[in-house]
N, C-alpha and C positions, 0 to 999 in steps of 0.2 A: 304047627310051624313055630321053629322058634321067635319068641320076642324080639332078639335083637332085628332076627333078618327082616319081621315088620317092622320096626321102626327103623329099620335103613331102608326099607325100599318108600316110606311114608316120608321120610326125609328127601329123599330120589327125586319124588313127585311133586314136592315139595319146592324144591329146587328149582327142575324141570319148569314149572310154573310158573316161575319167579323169572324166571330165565327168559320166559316164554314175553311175559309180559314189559321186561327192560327193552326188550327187543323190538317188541310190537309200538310202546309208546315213542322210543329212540326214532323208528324212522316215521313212525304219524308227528312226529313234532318237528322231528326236521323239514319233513315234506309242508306241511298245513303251518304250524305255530301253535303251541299250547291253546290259544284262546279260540282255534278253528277246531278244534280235535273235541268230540267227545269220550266220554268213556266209555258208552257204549259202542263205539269205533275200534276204540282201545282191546274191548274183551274180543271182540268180533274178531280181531285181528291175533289175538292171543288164542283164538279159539277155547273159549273159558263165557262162564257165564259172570255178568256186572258182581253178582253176588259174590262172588271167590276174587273177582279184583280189589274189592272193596277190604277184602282181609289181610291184601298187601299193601293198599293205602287206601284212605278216606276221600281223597280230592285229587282232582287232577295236577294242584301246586304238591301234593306230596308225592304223588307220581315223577313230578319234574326235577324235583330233587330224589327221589330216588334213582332216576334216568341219568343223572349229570353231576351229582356227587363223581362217582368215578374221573366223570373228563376234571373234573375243576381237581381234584388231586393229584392228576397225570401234570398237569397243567404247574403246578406248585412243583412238583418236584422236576418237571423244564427248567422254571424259575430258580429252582435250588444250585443248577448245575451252572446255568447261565451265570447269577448272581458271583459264584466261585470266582469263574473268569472275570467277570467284571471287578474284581476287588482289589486285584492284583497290579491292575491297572492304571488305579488311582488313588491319593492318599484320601479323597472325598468319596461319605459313603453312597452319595447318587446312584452313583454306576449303576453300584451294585442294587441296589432297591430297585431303580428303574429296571434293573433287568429281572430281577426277581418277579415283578409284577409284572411286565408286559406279558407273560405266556398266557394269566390268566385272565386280563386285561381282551388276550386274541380268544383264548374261549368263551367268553361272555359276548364276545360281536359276532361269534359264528352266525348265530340267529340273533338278534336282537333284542326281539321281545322275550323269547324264549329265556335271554339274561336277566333282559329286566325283569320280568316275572320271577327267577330264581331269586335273582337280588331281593323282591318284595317279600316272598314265603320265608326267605332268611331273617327279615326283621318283624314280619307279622303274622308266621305261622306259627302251630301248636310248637313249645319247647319242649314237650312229654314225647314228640311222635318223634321214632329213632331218626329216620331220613333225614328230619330236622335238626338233631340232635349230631348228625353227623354233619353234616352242611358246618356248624357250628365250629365240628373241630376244626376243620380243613382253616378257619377263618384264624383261630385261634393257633392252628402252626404257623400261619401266615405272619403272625402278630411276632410269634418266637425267632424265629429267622432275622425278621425286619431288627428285632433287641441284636441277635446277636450281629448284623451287619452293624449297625450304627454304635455299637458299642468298639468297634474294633479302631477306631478314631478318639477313644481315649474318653466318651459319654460314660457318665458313672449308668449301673444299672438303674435305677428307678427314675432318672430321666429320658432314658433309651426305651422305657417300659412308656413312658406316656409318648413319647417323638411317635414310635412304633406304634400308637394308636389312634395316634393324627394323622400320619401316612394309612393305613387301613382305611382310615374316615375318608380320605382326600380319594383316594384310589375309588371307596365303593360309590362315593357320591357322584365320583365324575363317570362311573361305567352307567350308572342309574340316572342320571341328569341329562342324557342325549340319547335321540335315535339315530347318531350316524354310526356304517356299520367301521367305520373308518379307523382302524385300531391306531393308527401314527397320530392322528387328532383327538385321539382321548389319551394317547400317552402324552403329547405334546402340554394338553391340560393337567395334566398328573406333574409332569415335571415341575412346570412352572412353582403350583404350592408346595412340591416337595420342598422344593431349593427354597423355597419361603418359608418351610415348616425346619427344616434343618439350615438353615441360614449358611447356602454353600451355593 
């Protein structure tokens, strides 16, 4: 058999598996919570042995960013579109940040703990493990957006570079500091030190 056609069908399966297992942990975490779910639940459900899960993450926090990396980018790029409209609106760049973050603001309160959790494996998980690694980026377009909304109000860049990292802080701390699932009451907090941190 040719080589390549084993390694595309090893890739297939590969996949398949991977596939297997977003799927399996997406609804054991939405149904239960990350902290009620095992992984032996997880394989069970993946139909896979722990041993072959363990090859696509080490812990059930990297499972959970591997599960919801996806929404939390869908999520940014709501915020990207929203944020647009929001800009036009107003010669202040509130709007638009406020709107930028509430889509990801509503993904992180879908499940609460399951955010908060995300939120912890972001600041206290391996940075070598990719899942993680990608979690990171999604943060860090977040950071890019926020420069370029608040720069459009006449902020030189390297002040909009730090504004843009105050706003990030104020946003993760307030999704991470409450368990109400109430996304209007963690925006409402958000606002508040926005308009504190950009003096608007």
């Amino acid at each position: 058999m040719p080589e390549s056609t084993t390694g595309g069908r090893r890739e297939r399966n590969k996949q398949e598996k991977l596939d297997r297992i977003v799927a399996a942990a997406a609804t054991l975490f939405a149904e239960h919570g990350v902290d009620d779910v095992t992984t032996q639940q997880i394989a069970d459900a993946a139909d896979i042995g722990t041993g072959t899960l363990f090859l696509y993450a080490r812990t059930k926090g990297e499972l959970l960013l591997l599960v919801q990396n996806a929404h939390y980018a869908e999520a940014l790029e709501a915020g990207r579109a929203a944020a647009r409209s929001a800009a036009g609106s107003s010669t202040s760049a509130v709007p638009a940040v406020l709107a930028l973050v509430r889509p990801v603001v509503a993904c992180n309160r879908e499940q609460v703990e399951n955010g908060r959790t995300y939120l912890r494996e972001m600041v206290f998980g391996d940075p070598s493990e990719p899942n993680h690694a990608a979690a990171l980026t999604i943060v860090a377009q977040t950071e890019a957006e926020l420069v370029a909304i608040i720069e459009r109000d006449g902020t030189g860049h390297d002040d909009a570079v730090q504004l843009a990292r105050a706003v990030s802080a104020v946003t993760f701390l307030a999704m991470a500091a409450t368990t109400t699932p109430d996304v209007d009451a963690v925006m409402g907090d958000i606002e508040a030190q926005v308009r504190a941190v950009l003096r608007r």
